[in-house]
N, C-alpha and C positions, 0 to 999 in steps of 0.2 A: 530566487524566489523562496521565502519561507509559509508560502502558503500550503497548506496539506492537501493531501486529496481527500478529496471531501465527494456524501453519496449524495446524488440528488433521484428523484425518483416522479416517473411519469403517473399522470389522474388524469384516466382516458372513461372515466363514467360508470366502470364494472359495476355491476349490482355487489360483486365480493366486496369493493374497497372498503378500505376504515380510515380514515384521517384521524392518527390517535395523539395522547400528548406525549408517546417518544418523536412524532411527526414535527409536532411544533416546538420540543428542543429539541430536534437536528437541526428545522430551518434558522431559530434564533441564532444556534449556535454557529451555524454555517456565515450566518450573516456577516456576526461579530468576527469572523476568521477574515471574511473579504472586506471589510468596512476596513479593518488593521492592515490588510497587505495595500490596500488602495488609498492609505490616510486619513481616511474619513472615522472620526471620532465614534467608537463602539456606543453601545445602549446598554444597560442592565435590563435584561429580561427576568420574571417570573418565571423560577421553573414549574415547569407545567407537572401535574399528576390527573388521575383519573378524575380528582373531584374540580378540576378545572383548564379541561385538555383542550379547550377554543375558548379564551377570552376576548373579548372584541376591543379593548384596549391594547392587549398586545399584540395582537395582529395588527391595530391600528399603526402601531410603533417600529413593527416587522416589515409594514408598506413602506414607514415613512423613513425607515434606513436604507432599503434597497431603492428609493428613490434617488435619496442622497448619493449613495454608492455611483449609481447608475451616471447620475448628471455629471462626479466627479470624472468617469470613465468618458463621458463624452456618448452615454449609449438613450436610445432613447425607446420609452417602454410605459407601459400602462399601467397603475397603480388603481387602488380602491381607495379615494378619501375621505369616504365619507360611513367605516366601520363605526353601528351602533343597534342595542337590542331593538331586537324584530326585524332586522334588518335578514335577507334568506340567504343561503349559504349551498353552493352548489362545487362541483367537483373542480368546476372554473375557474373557481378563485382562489383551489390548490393547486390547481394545474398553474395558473399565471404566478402566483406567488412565485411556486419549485421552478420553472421557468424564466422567471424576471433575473432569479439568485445565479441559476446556472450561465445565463449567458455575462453576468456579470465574472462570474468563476473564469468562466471561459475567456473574457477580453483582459485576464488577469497572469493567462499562461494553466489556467486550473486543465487538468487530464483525465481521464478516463470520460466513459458516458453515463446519461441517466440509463437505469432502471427500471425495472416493474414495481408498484404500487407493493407489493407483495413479495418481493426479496428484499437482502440486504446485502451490501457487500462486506465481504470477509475476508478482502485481500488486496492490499490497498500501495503504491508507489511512492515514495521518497529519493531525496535526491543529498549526501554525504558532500556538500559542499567546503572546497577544501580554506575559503575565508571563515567559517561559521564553526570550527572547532578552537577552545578556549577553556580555561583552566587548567587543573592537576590533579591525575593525567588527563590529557586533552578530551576533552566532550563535546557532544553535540544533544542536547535537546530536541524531539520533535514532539506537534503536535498532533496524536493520532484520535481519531474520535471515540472509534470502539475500543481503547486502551485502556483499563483498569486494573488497579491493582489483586480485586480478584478473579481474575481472567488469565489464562495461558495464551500465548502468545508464540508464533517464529517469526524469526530474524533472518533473512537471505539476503545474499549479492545476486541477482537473477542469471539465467543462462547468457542473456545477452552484453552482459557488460565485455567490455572490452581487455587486451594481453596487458596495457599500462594500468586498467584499472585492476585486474587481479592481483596484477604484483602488488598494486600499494592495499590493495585489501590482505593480500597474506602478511606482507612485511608491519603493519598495525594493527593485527593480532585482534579485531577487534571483540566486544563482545557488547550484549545489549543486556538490557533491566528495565523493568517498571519504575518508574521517582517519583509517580504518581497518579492519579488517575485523568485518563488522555495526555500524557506525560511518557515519552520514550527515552531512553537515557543511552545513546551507543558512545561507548569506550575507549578508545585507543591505547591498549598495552603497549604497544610496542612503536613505532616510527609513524608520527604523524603524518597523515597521507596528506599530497601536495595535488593531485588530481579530484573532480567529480568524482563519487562513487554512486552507483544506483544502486536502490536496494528494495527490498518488498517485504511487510508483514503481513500477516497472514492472520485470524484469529481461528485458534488451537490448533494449527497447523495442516500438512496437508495431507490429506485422506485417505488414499491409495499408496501403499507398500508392496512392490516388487525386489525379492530378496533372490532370487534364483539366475544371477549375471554375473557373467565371469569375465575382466576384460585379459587377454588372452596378452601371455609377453610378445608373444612373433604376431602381433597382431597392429603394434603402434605401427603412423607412417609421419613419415615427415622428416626433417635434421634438426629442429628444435624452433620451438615448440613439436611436441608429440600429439597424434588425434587416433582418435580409433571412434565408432558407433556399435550402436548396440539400437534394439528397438524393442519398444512399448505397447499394452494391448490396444493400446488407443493413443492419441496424441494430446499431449499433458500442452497446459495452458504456462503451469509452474514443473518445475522439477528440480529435485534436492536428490546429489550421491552424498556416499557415506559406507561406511565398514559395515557388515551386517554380525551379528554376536559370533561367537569364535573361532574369528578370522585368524590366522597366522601370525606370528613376530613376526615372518619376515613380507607375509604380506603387509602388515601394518607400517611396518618401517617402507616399505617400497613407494605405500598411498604417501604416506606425509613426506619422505623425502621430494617425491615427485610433485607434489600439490597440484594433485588431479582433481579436476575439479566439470563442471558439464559448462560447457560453452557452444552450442547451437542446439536446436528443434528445427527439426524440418517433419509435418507431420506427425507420423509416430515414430520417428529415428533420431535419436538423440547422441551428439559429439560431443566427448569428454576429451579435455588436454589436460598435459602431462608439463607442467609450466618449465622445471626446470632440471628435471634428466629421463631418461628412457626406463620406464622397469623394466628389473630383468624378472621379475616372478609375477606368478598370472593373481590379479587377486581380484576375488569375490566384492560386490557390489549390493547394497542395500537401497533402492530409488524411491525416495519419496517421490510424490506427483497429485497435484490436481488439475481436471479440466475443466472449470470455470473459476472466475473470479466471487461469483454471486451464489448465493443460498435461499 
């Protein structure tokens, strides 16, 4: 599936809400993402700004894709046919809109869940498809929505990928870039991986720094792969290890030879392996972490 994860977001009547025109290009664009994964001929939409953030023509054109969409999926759902001025406009018909699109997302393979009216999500799942890399050196293209090129960004493998998918993640070396905006660019230096890889961005990355953990040499267990835990003040949603500023030569050389890396959450206790030897020297740890996905 090359569809993105895409935010769709609940309009439950708040007196707070705002239906703005960043609302009505996510929906357009969310559209034209599921019309393309479901073969159904995209639309050019008007991008919306303040001085025309609900026009009733294109919301007209917004019904009449995700009807399209919908019939092509086999899904059956309620549209508005009849958008035109004086016509009243209530929370409903952003609610059915964001709703019609999401279960369309959803009969498409799409993941995560709606939102509140008043978040955004800021951390979003992708899947390193090993038919979908191509060129020189080998690339993969994704489409992410909140990706711009002036915007910072992280790139992860998350805790849960699996022992076949690390290795092909260490041994392709890889690295990501902006190509452009909602344009993810991840790289393969080194040995094009032949497995899935899962991965997560993040926008500007993630927020809580725990620099004070020590993972202990007499402390790995296992005959190989190596595990040891450690715990957190609270339990991280994401979590990113790493070297924290100056660490050791020979701690350093121990982290990279070993390609330690965090692979389980349980809670607030977090298991890092040691992929391919045992260190013998104790070395200090830097833990990114967020716990939520939304803002």
């Amino acid at each position: 599936m090359t569809l993105p994860q895409l935010m769709f977001k609940i309009w439950d009547g708040d007196d707070n809400e705002r239906f703005t025109f960043r609302d009505m290009n996510r929906l357009t664009f969310n559209a034209n993402q599921i019309a393309a994964e479901a073969g159904v001929t995209t639309v050019e939409f008007v991008e919306a700004d303040r001085t025309q953030q609900f026009r009733y023509d294109e919301v007209q054109k917004l019904e009449n894709l995700t009807a399209a969409i919908a019939m092509t999926l086999g899904l059956n759902i309620i549209i508005e046919g009849n958008w035109r001025p004086m016509r009243s406009i209530t929370y409903r018909d952003f609610e059915r809109m964001e709703s019609n699109l999401y279960a369309c997302y959803q009969a498409l393979g799409g993941v995560g869940d709606r939102i509140p009216d008043n978040k955004r999500l800021i951390t979003v799942s992708a899947v390193l498809f090993p038919d979908a890399w191509g060129g020189s050196p080998p690339h993969i293209d994704l489409t992410v929505p909140f990706v711009h090129t002036a915007r910072e960004v992280m790139v992860f493998v998350p805790h849960y990928a699996t022992l076949e998918q690390r290795m092909a993640e260490h041994k392709a070396r890889m690295t990501a870039g902006i190509s452009a905006d909602r344009t993810l660019r991840i790289t393969a230096n080194g040995m094009m991986p032949r497995v899935a890889i899962p991965i997560k961005i993040t926008l500007g990355g993630l927020e809580t720094i725990k620099d004070d953990i020590t993972l202990s040499k007499n402390s790995w267990s296992g005959d190989g792969p190596w595990t040891q835990s450690f715990n957190l003040p609270e339990a991280p949603e994401n979590v990113i290890i790493g070297l924290p500023a100056g660490v050791s030569a020979d701690a350093a050389k121990a982290y990279a030879e070993s390609a330690i890396h965090a692979s389980a959450v349980s809670g607030s206790t977090v298991t890092v392996r040691a992929l391919y030897s045992r260190p013998t020297e104790n070395i200090p740890l830097a833990v990114l972490y967020s716990t939520t996905e939304v803002a």
